[in-house]
N, C-alpha and C positions, 0 to 999 in steps of 0.2 A: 335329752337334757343331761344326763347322767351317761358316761360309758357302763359296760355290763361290770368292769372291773369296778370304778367307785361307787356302783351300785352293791357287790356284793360288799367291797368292804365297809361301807356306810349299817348295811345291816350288819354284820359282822363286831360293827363297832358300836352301836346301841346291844346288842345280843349278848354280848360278852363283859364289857364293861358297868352298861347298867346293874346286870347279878353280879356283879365283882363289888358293888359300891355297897347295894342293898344286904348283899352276905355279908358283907364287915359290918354293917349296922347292928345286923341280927347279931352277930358273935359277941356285941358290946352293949347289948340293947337288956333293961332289966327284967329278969324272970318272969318278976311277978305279971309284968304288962303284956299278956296273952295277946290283947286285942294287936299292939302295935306286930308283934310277934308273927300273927294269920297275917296283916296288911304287908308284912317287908315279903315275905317268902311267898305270896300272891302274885304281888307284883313282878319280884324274880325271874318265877315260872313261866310267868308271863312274857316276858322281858325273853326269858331263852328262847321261844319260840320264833323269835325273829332272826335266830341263827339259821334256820331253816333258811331263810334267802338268803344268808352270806354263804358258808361254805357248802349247805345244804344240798342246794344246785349245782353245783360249782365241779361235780365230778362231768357233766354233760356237757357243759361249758367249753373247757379245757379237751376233750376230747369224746367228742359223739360216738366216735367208735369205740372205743373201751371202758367208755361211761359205768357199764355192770361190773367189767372187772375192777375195776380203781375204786368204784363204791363195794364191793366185798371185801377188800384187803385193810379199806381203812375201817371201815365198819369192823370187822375182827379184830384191828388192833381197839382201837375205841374200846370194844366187850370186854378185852384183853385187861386192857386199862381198868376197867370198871369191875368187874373180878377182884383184881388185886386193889382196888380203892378200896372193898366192904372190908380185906382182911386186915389191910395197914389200920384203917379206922378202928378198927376192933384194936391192934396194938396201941393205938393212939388213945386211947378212950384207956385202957387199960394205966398204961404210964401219966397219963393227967389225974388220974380218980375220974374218972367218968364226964368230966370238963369237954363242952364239946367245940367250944371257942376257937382252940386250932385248929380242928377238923374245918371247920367254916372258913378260918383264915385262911390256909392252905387250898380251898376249893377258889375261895375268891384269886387266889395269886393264881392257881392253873390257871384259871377264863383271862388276866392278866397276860400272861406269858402264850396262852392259845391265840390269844388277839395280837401280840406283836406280833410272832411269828407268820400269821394272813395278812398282816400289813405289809409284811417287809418282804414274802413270798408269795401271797396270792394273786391269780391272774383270775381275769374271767375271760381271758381269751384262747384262741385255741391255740395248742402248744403242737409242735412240731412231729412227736411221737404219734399223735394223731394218723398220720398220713405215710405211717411205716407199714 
């Protein structure tokens, strides 16, 4: 019904955008309201999970034979990334007063900008370097 390609960006595009929608909520949403607070970043988590079938797969996809290496390299940049997210956040949280609303903003814009960039680059077919 679906090519392997609309298929991964279809999840890709619930995975990313959904926590993109539900993180601004959370960032705007009132303190006091714990309960709605657990339901938006439930949901989220949840919601990311389905990134797992967009780019998730998508290293084996594109190329079976080097599938381990192409999911190490971005897997360590990813770590890479996620490293330097806890120390900016620590800067961030410092120059707000401890305000955590842009942190939230700025996560929701990455998933934003992570999502265009697989729509307007990602394949789920196999690519050429495959077969060098």
């Amino acid at each position: 019904m679906l090519s392997r390609t609309a298929t991964r960006k279809a999840m890709q595009s619930v995975g990313s955008l959904l926590p993109a929608t539900l993180l601004t909520l959370f960032a705007v949403s009132p303190p006091e309201d714990v309960n709605e607070a657990v339901a938006l970043l439930t949901v989220c988590f949840a919601a990311l999970g389905l990134q797992g079938a967009g780019f998730g797969g998508n290293h084996a996809d594109i190329s079976p034979r080097y599938a381990g290496a192409i999911f190490g390299v971005t897997n360590a940049m990813a770590s890479i990334c996620g490293t330097l997210g806890i120390y900016l956040t620590g800067i961030l949280l410092e120059v707000t007063d401890g305000d955590w609303a842009p942190t939230f903003a700025i996560i929701a814009v990455t998933y934003v900008a992570g999502w265009a960039f697989f729509m307007a680059w990602g394949s789920g077919e196999e690519q050429d370097f495959n077969r060098l």
